[in-house]
N, C-alpha and C positions, 0 to 999 in steps of 0.2 A: 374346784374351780372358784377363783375367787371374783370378786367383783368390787366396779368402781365406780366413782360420777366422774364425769370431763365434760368440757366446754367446747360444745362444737360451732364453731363462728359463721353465723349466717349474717349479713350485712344487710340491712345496720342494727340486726337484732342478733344477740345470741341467742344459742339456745342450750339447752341442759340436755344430756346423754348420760345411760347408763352403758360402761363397757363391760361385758362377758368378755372372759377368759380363760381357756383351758389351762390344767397344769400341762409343766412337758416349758422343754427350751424352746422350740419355735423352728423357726418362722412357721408361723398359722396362714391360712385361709382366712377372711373377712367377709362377715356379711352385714350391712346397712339394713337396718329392721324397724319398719313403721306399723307402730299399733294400729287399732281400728279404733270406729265412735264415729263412722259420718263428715267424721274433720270437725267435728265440734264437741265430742266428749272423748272420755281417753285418756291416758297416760301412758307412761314406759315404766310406770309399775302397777297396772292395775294389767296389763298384757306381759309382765316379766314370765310368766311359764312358759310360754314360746319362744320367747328369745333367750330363755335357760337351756331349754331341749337344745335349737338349735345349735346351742354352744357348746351344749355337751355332747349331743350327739353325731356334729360335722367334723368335731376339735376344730373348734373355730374362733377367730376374735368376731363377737356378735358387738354392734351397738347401735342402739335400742335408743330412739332419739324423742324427745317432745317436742314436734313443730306447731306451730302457731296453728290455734282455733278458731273459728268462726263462730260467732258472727262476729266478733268484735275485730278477725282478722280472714275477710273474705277470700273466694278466688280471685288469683291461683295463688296465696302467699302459701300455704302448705304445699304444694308442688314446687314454689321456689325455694324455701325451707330445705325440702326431701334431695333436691339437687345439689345446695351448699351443704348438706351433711355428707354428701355421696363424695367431692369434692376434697372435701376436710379429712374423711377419713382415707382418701386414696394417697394425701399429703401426710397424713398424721402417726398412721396405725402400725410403723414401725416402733412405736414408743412401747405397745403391748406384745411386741414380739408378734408385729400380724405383718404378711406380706402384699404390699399395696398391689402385686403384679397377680393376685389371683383373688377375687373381689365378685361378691354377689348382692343381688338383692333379696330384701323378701317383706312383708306385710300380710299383714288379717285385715280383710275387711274395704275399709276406706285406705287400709295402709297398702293391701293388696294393688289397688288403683295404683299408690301412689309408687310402689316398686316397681310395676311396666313401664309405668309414664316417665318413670329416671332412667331405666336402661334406654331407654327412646334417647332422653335429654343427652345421654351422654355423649353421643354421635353427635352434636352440632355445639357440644359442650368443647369438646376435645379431649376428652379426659381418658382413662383408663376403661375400657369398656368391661364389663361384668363377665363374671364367665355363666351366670345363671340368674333364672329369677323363680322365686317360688310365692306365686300367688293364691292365698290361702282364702275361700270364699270372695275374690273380688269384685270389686263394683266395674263393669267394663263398657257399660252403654246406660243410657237415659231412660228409655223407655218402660214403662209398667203394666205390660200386655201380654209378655214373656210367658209361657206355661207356670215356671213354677211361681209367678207374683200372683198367677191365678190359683195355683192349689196350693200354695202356702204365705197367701195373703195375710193371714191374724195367724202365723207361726209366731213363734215365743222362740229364744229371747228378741227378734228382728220380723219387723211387720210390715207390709206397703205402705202402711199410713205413716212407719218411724222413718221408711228410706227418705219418702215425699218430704217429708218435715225437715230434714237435712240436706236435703238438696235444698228449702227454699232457707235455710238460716245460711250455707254454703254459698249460692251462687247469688251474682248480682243482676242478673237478668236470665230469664228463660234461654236466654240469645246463648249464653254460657253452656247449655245443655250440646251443642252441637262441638264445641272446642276436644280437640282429640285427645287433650290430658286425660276430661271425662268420656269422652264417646271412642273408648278404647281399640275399638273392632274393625274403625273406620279409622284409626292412625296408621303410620308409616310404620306398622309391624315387621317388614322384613329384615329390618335392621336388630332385629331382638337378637340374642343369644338363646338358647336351651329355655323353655318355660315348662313348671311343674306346677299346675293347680289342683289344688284339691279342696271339693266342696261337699256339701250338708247335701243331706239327702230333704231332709225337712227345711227347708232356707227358701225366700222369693228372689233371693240371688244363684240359685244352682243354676238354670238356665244361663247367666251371665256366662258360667265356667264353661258352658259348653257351646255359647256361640264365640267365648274369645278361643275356643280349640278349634272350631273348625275356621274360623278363621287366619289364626297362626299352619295351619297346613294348608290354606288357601295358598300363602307366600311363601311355602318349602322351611316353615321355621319348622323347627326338632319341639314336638309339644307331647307331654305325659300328664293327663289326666286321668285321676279317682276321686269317684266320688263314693261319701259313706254310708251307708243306706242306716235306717233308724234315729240319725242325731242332726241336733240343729244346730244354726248360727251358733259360733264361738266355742263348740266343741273343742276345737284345737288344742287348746291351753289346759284340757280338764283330765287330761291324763293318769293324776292320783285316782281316777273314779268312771272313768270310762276305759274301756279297751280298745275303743274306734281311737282315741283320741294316742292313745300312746300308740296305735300303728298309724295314724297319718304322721306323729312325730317323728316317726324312724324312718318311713319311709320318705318325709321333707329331707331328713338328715342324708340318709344315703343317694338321694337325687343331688344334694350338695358335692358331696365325696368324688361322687361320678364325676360330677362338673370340674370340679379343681382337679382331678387328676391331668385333665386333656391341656 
């Protein structure tokens, strides 16, 4: 599988993308992939293990984008970022042998937030609508009263004090905490495709995964959730060293496969 940079154009800022690449002639599947960090730490190589799996294990064109940070680049420029990639790659991704007409999202974390919140966009976007979205521990609602912010409040590596602190270098007012890019549970979810989350058993975002599932069956969306019992935030990626982490990989992969077949 080889891999590349490309310039994904978001106006009036570019931005820098890594593409994953399966061997094999094509046309691929594509999946849009935002790292985690709060929307303010983070890159698309410090999160390249998930969006390696993903590409090797969907055969998929993965790419794996760095959209603007906060503070210095507040809400919502990463949610406008994550839609001009979405955007770019549904015009572009013939160039790696990926086919624009079968197209996913996916994100860890704050990237997880920000893959719902573009399948959402896409519908008043016009664009190609996704055929899935797989949300890997994501941020889906404001609030820090949730069961698991209560019993795994000073979890390691992600704590209620690290979420609070990102939401206040992220947002520009409290007033922000109600906007349905961030307050997930309470957007226009019937318009999703297929969602697959999968979350930390040890995380103060596990409850997020499980009020954005019973919400998504609130509105007859098609939702598959697991969660890992034993491991925390950012397992995902740690696969050389964990065994939860290479079955949540395969099992993202094959919730993928499913999707692009239909």
């Amino acid at each position: 599988m080889s891999q590349q940079v490309s310039r994904a154009t978001s106006e009036p800022t570019p931005l820098m993308a890594m593409v994953y690449t399966p061997t094999g002639p094509g046309p691929f599947p594509a999946v849009v992939y935002f790292h985690g960090g709060g929307w303010v730490i983070g890159n698309m190589h410090v999160y390249d293990a998930g969006a390696r799996a993903l590409a090797k294990g969907a055969q998929a064109v993965v790419i794996s984008v760095d959209y603007r940070l906060a503070p210095e680049n507040r809400f919502p420029t990463a949610w406008d970022d994550a839609l001009a990639t979405y955007k770019w790659t549904a015009t572009n991704v013939g160039r790696w042998r990926g086919d624009p007409r079968r197209l996913a999202l996916a994100g860890e974390s704050a990237g997880g937030n920000l893959a719902i919140s573009t399948a959402i966009a896409t519908v008043a976007a016009g664009v190609t609508r996704p055929k899935a979205v797989i949300a890997i521990y994501p941020v889906t609602q404001t609030g820090t009263t949730t069961e698991s912010y209560v019993d795994s409040g000073n979890a390691k590596p992600l704590n209620k004090a690290m979420i609070g602190w990102f939401f206040d270098k992220t947002l520009n007012s409290v007033a922000d905490k109600a906007d349905p890019r961030l307050d997930l549970v309470h957007a226009k979810l019937s318009v999703l495709p297929p969602v697959t989350i999968i979350n930390a058993q040890i995380d103060p975002l596990r409850s997020d995964g499980a009020m954005l599932e019973e919400a998504l069956k609130q509105v007859n969306v098609k939702v598959t959730r697991k969660e890992y019992e034993g491991v925390t935030h950012e397992f995902f990626g740690a696969a050389a060293v964990l065994p939860a982490a290479k079955a949540a990989q395969a099992f993202a992969a094959e919730q993928l496969k499913e999707a692009f077949k239909e």
